[in-house]
C-alpha positions in Angstrom: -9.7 -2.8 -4.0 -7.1 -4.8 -6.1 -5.3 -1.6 -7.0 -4.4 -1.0 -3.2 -3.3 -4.7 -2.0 -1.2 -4.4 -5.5 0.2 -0.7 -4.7 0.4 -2.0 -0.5 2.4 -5.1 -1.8 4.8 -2.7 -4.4 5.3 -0.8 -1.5 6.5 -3.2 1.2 9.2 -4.6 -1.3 10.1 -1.2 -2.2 10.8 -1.1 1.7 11.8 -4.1 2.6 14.7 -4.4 -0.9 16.0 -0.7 0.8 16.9 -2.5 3.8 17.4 -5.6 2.7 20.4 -3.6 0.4 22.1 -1.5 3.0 22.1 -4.6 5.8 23.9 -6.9 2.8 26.4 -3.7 2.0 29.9 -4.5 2.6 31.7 -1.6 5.4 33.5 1.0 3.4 37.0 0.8 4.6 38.4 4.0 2.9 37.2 7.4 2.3 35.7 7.3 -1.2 34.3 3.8 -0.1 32.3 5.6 2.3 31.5 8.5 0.4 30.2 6.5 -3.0 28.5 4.9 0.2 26.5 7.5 1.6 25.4 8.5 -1.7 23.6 5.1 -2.5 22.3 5.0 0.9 20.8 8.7 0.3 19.4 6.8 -3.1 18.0 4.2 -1.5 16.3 6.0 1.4 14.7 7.9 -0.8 13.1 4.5 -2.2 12.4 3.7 1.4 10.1 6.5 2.2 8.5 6.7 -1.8 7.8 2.7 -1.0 5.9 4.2 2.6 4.0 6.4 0.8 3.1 3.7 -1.8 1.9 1.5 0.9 -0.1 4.6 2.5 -1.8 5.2 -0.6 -2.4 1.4 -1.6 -3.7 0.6 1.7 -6.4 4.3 1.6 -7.3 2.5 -1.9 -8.3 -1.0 -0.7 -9.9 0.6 2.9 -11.8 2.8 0.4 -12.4 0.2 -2.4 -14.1 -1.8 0.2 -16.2 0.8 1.7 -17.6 1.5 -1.6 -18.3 -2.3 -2.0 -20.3 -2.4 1.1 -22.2 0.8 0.2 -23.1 -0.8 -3.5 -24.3 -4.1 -1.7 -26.3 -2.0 0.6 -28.2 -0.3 -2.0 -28.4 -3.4 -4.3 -30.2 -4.9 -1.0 -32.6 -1.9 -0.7 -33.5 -2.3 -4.0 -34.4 -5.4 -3.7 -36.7 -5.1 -0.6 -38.3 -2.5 -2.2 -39.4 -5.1 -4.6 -41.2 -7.4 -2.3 -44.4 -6.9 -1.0 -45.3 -5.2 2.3 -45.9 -8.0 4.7 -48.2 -8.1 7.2 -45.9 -6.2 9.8 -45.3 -3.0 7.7 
């Protein structure tokens, strides 16, 4: 379950520091401006959508990490039922 919050949280800043970069970005104001331009914005939207997929994954590993926590506490708890005597009303 720490594995996903860590991977969610890598992902969000991998997100947020791609838009964070191209709303800070000066305007191009000639022609290879805006061409060396595009090309880091083609960069860093590919960071964008690897960070989305990074938070996708990190949050299936947390919603996962806890299932499987509740199913070990649920059999830890059958367990120890089993233990104890049947009372009067089994």
């Amino acid at each position: 379950m720490k594995v996903g919050a860590i991977l969610t949280l890598v992902g969000f800043l991998a997100v947020g520091s791609a838009l964070l970069y191209l709303g800070l970005t000066p305007l191009p104001l000639t022609l290879e401006e805006s061409q060396a331009a595009a090309q880091v914005a083609k960069k860093w939207v590919a960071i964008e959508g690897v960070g989305w997929i990074i938070v996708g994954l990190g949050l299936y590993l947390a919603l996962f990490g806890s299932a499987k926590s509740d199913t070990a506490i649920d059999i830890k708890s059958e367990m120890l039922l089993e233990r104890f005597p049947p009372g009067p009303n089994r």
